[in-house]
N, C-alpha and C positions, 0 to 999 in steps of 0.2 A: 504493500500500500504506500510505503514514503516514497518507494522508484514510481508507482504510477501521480504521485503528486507534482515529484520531483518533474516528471516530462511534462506532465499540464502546465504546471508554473512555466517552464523553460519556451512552452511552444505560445503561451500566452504574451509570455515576452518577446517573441521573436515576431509571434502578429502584431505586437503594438507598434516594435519600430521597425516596421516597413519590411520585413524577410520576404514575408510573403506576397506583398505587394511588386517587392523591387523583382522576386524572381516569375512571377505573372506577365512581366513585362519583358524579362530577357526569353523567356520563352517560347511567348506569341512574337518576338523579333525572330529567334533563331528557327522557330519553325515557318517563316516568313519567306528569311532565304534560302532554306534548304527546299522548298517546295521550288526555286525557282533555279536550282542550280542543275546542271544539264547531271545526267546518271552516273559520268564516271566518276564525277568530284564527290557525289549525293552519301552513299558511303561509308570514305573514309571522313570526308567532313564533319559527318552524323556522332559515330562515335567519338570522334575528337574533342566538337564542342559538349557531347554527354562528361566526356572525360573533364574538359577543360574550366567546365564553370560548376555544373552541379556538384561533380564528385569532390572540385576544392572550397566549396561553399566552406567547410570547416576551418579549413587553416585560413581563408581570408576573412572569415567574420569573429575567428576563434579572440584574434587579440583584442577586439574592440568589446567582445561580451566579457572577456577577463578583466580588462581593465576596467570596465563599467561595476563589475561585482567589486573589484578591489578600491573601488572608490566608493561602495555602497556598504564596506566592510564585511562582505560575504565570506570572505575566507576566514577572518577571526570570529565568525558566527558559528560558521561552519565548524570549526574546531572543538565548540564544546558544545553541539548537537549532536543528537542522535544518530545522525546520518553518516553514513560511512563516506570514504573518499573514494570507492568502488560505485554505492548509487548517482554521486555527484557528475561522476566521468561519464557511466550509464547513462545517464539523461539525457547528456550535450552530446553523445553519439546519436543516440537513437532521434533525439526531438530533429537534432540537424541531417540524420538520413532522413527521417522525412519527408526533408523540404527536396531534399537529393533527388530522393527517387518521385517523387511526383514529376520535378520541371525536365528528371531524365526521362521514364516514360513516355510522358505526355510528346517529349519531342521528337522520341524514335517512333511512337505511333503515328507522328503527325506530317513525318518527313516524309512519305510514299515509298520506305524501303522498308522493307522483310525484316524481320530481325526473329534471334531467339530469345526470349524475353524474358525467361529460367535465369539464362548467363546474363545477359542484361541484369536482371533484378540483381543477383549474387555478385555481381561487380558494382555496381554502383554503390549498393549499400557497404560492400567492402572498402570500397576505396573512399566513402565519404567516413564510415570508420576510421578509415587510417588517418586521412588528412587530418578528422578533427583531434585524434590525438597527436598528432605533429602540433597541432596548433595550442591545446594546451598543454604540450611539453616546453613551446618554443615561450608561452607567455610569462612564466617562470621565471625568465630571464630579462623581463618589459616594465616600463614602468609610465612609459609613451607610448602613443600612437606613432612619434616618428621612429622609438627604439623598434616596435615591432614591424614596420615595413622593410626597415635596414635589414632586421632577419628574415624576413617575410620574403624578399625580391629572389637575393639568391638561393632560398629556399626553393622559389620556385621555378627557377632555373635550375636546378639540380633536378628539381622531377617532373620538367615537361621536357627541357630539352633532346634525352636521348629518344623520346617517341621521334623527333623528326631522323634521326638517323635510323632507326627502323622502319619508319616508312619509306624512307628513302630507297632502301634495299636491303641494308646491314642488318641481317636474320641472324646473329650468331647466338647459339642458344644458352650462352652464358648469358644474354641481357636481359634471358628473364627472369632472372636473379633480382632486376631491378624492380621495384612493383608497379611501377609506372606502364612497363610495357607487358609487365604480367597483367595488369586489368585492363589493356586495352588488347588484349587479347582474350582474355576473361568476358570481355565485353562484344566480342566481336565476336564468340561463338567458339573459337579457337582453344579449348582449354585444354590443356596440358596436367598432368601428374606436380610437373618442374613449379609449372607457375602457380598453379592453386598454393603448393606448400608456401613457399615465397612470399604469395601474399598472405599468409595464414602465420611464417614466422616473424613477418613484419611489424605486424597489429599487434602481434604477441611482445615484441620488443614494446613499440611505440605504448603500448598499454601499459606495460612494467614504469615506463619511462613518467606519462604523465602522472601515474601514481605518483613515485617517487615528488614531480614537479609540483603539486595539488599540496600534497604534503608541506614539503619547502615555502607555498606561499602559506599556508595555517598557519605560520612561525614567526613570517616577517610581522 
């Protein structure tokens, strides 16, 4: 009962300041252009953009909601409630797959391509999983909004940029090691043994990781 409050609160929060409004709006754009992009681009486009805005919805909204709680005093509330720092993390994955998996759905059903929507659903929510624990692992460290972009930028350059080198051509099956290209394959129908693990020891890191971070800010 305190995790299913826990996501109420979090999802209520995220409808007041415009989540769901802002992601209403990139949605009906992106399924705007994809409806209008000739079949060979149609595609790889599709799950690029699923990949590139839904699934990192966590790491780019991750600092601005930490930093909002850490000025509202939620972490030292948090430290002598009830609630564990396992529900807390729980919450902000699941309330922010959500938003994920709807504005990702909505746009692979809406772009006029085929998809398998099994591995679709299982990657999005994966990968918005991960992101948002990157993001409150990365908040830890924030104390701004301009400290967290500074981490934020080449963050995320580290985990879009080898997708362009595999699509390019560059298939070596150590890259799906990375999880970037593990769930754009994950998402693309393509799953592998290699890449599921991958993204499954990743989440398991980043999860370890924001624990630890969650903790550390209870203290400050």
């Amino acid at each position: 009962m305190k995790l299913k409050g826990l996501i109420l609160g979090d999802i209520r929060q995220q409808y007041k300041y415009g989540f769901y409004a802002l992601y209403t709006l990139f949605t009906l754009l992106y399924i705007t252009v994809l409806r209008i992009l000739p079949m060979p681009w149609k595609e790889l486009c599709t799950t690029t953009l699923i990949f590139s805005d839904p699934v990192l919805i966590g790491l780019m909204f991750m600092g601005a909601i930490i930093l909002f709680e850490k000025s509202e005093k939620v972490m030292q509330a948090l430290a002598v409630s009830p609630i564990s720092v396992h529900a807390y993390i729980l919450s902000k994955v699941i309330s922010i797959g959500l938003i994920s998996l709807l504005s990702g759905v909505l746009i692979a059903l809406f772009s006029g391509m085929e998809h398998s929507y099994i591995h679709l659903t299982v990657g999005i929510m994966l990968g918005s999983a991960l992101f948002t624990l990157v993001g409150i692992s990365l908040s830890a460290f924030i104390s701004t909004m301009n400290n967290f972009m500074l981490i934020m930028v080449p963050t995320l350059i580290i985990s879009v940029a080898p997708i362009s080198i595999y699509t390019m051509g560059y298939k070596s099956g150590v890259m799906l090691l990375h999880p970037s290209i593990s769930l754009i394959e994950l998402m693309s129908g393509n799953i592998s043994i290699m890449s599921l693990m991958a993204i499954i020891i990743w989440c398991i890191a980043m999860y370890i990781f924001s624990c630890l971070s969650v903790k550390k800010m209870m203290t400050i």
